[in-house]
C-alpha positions in Angstrom: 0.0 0.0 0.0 1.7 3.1 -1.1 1.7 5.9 1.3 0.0 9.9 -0.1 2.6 12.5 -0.5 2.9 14.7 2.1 2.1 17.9 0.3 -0.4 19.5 -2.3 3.0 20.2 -5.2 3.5 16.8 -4.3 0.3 15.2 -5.2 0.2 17.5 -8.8 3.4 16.2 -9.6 2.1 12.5 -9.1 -0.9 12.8 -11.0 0.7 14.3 -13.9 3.5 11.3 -14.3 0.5 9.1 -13.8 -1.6 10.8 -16.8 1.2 11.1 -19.1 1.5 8.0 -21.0 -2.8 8.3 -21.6 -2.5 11.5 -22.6 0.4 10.4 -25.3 -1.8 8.3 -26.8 -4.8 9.9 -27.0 -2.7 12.4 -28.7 -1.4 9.8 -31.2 -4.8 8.9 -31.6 -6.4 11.5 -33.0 -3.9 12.5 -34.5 -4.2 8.9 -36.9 -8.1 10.0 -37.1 -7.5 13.6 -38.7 -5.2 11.9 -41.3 -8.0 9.0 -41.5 -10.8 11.5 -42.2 -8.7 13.2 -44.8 -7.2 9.8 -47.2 -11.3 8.8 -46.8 -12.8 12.4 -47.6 -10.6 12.5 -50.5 -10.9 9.1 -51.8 -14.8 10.1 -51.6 -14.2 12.9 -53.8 -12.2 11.8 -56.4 -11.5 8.6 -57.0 -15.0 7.4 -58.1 -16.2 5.8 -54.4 -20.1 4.6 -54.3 -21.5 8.2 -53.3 -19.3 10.3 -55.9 -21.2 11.9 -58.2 -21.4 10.1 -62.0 -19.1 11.2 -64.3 -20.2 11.7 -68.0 -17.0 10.4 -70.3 -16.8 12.6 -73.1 -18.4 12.4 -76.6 -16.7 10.7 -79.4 -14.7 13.2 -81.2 -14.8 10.6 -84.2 -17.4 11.8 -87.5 -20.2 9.2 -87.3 -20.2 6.8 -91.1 -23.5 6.0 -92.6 -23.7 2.4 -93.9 -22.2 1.4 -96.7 -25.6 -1.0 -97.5 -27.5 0.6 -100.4 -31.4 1.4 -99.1 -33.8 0.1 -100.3 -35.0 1.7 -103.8 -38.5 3.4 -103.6 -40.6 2.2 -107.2 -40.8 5.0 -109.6 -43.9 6.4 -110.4 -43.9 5.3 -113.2 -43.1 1.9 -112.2 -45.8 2.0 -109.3 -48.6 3.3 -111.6 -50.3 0.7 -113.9 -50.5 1.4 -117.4 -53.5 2.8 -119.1 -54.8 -0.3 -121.7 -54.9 1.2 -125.1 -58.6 1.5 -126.3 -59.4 0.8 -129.4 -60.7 4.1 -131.1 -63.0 2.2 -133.7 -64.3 -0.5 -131.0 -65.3 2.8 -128.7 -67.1 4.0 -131.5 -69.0 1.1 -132.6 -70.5 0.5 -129.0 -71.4 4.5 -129.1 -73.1 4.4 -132.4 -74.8 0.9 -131.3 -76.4 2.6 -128.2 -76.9 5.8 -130.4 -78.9 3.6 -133.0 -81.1 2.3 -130.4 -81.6 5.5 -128.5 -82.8 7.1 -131.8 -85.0 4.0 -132.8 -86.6 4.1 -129.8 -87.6 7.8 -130.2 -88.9 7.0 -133.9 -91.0 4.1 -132.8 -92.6 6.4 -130.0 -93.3 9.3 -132.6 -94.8 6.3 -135.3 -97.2 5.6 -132.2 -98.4 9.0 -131.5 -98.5 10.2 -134.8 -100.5 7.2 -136.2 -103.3 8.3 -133.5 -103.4 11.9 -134.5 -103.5 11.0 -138.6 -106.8 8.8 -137.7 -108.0 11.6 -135.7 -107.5 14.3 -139.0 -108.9 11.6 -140.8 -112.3 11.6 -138.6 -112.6 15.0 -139.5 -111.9 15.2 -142.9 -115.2 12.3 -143.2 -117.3 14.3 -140.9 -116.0 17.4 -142.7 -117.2 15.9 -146.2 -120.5 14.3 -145.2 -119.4 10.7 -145.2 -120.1 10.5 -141.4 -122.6 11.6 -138.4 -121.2 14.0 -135.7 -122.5 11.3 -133.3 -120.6 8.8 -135.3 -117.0 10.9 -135.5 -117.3 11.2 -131.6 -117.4 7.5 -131.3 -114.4 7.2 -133.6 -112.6 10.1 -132.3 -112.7 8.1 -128.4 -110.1 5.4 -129.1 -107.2 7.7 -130.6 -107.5 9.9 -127.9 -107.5 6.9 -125.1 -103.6 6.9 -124.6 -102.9 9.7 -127.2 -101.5 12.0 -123.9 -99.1 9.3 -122.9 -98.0 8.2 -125.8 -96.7 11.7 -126.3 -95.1 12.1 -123.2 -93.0 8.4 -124.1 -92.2 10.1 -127.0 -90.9 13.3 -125.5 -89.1 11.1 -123.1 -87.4 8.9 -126.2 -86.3 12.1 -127.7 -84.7 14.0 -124.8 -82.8 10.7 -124.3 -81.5 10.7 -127.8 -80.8 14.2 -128.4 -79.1 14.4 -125.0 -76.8 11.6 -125.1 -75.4 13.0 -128.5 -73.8 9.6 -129.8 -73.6 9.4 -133.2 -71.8 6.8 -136.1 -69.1 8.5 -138.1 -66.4 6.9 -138.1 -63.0 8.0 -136.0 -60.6 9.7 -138.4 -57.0 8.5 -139.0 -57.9 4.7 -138.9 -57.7 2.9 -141.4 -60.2 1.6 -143.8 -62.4 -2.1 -142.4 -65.8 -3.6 -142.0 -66.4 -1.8 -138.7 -65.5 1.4 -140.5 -67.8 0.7 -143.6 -71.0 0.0 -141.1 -70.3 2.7 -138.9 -70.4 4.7 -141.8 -74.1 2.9 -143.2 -75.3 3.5 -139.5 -74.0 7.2 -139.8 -76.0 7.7 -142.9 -79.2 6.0 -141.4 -79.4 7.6 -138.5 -79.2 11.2 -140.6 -81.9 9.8 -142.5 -83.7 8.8 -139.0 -83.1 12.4 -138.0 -84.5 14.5 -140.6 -88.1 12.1 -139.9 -87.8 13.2 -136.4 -87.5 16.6 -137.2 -90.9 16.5 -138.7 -92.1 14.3 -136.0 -92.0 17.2 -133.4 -93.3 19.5 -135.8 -96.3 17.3 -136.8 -96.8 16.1 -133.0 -97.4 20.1 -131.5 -100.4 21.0 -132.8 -101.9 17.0 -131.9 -100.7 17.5 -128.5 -102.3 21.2 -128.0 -105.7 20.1 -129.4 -105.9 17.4 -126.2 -104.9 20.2 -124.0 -107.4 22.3 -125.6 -110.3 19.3 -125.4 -109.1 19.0 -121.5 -109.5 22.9 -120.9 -113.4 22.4 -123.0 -114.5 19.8 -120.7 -112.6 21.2 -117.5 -115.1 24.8 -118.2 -112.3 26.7 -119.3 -113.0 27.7 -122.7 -116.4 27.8 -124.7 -117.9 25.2 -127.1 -117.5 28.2 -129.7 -113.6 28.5 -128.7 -113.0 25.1 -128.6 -114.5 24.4 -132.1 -112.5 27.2 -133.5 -109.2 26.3 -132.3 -109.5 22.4 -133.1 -110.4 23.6 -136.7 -107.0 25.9 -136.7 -105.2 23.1 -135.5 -106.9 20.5 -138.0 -105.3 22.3 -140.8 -102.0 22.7 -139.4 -102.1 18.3 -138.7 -103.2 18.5 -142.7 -100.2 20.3 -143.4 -97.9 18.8 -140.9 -98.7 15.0 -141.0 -98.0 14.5 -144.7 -94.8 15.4 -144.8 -94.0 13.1 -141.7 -95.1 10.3 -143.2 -93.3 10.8 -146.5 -90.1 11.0 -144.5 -90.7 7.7 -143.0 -91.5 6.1 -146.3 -88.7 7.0 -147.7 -86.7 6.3 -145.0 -87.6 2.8 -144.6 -84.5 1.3 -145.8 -82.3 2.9 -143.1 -80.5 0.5 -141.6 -77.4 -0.2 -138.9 -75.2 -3.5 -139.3 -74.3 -2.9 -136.1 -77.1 -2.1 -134.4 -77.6 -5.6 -132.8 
């Protein structure tokens, strides 16, 4: 058992040999910490550790090359777009002269109709007109032409705006040489000139017909007077006199006109 110093000098004096070697290491010891913190701190910082921030590595400074492999061709309009098939100019025209044909037919047949009805009405009058026939007796007669008369006019204005307005006709293209389709388009383009000129004198011979059955619709409608009504089917009696014989000749003479092609 060691025995206290004697004295307060005495006692600081022991305690300080006694805390000397702690105090030397605790010195050493933090002094290996500071340099610790600083090799760790700058390891963080710059040599890549987990928690550094990312570093980008620079760009290529090198041009970029295309591909040397050709791309892929892109078809040429013209290769892309189909060809237009050639049409045949005088095949065209046959079918437009064959439909033209048959158009115009039908518009001759409608005016043959109508026009038939209106020469047996004029022909009524001229027997009640001469004697040969009663009043009471014309009036009988007179009935059946005027049963359909108004709609076989119409069909016949129908026919004819079909024909006219569809404007096909027969003559031949030009520039193509000479063959069997060429020489019947040409007969059908002389027919249907022939056909034409009878319907000109169709229309002309079928106005006054069709104004007389307006006329006889406004009589028995109370429009007009007994006295008017007889005056103006008189005015328009002559005119069908005048009108209907010429018509008729036409067709006669026209009978012949033909189409090869007409089918």
């Amino acid at each position: 058992m060691t025995q206290e110093p004697p004295t307060r000098r005495a006692r600081r004096e022991l305690e300080r040999q006694q805390r000397g070697p702690v105090a030397a290491v605790a010195v050493v010891l933090v002094a290996l910490l500071g340099v610790g913190a600083a090799v760790w701190f700058g390891t963080d910082l710059f040599d890549g550790s987990p928690t550094a921030a990312p570093v980008t590595a620079p760009a290529s400074t090198q041009p970029l090359t295309t591909s040397s492999a050709p791309l892929p061709s892109t078809p040429s309009s013209e290769a892309t777009t189909s060809a237009t098939p050639t049409v045949d100019p005088v095949a065209a025209k046959v079918e437009q002269c064959r439909s033209g044909w048959q158009l115009q037919a039908k518009a001759a047949r409608a005016a043959a109709t109508s026009l038939r009805e209106w020469d047996k009405h004029l022909d009524i009058m001229n027997a009640l007109q001469a004697g040969k026939i009663s009043l009471a007796r014309a009036k009988k007669d007179w009935a059946p032409t005027t049963a359909q008369a108004p709609q076989h006019i119409a069909a016949f204005h129908a026919a004819d705006r079909a024909y006219r307005s569809a404007k096909q006709g027969c003559t031949p293209p030009t520039g193509v040489p000479a063959s069997e389709q060429t020489k019947a388009l040409s007969t059908c383009a002389t027919g249907m000139r022939v056909v034409n000129g009878i319907l000109g004198k169709a229309r002309a011979a079928i106005e006054p017909w069709e104004t007389h059955l307006k006329d006889q619709s406004h009589f028995k409608g109370g429009d007009i007077s007994a006295a008017r009504a007889e005056a103006l089917w008189r005015s328009l009696w002559q005119q069908g006199l005048k009108r209907n014989p010429p018509y008729f000749k036409a067709v006669s003479a026209g009978a012949k006109a033909t189409c090869p092609i007409a089918g």
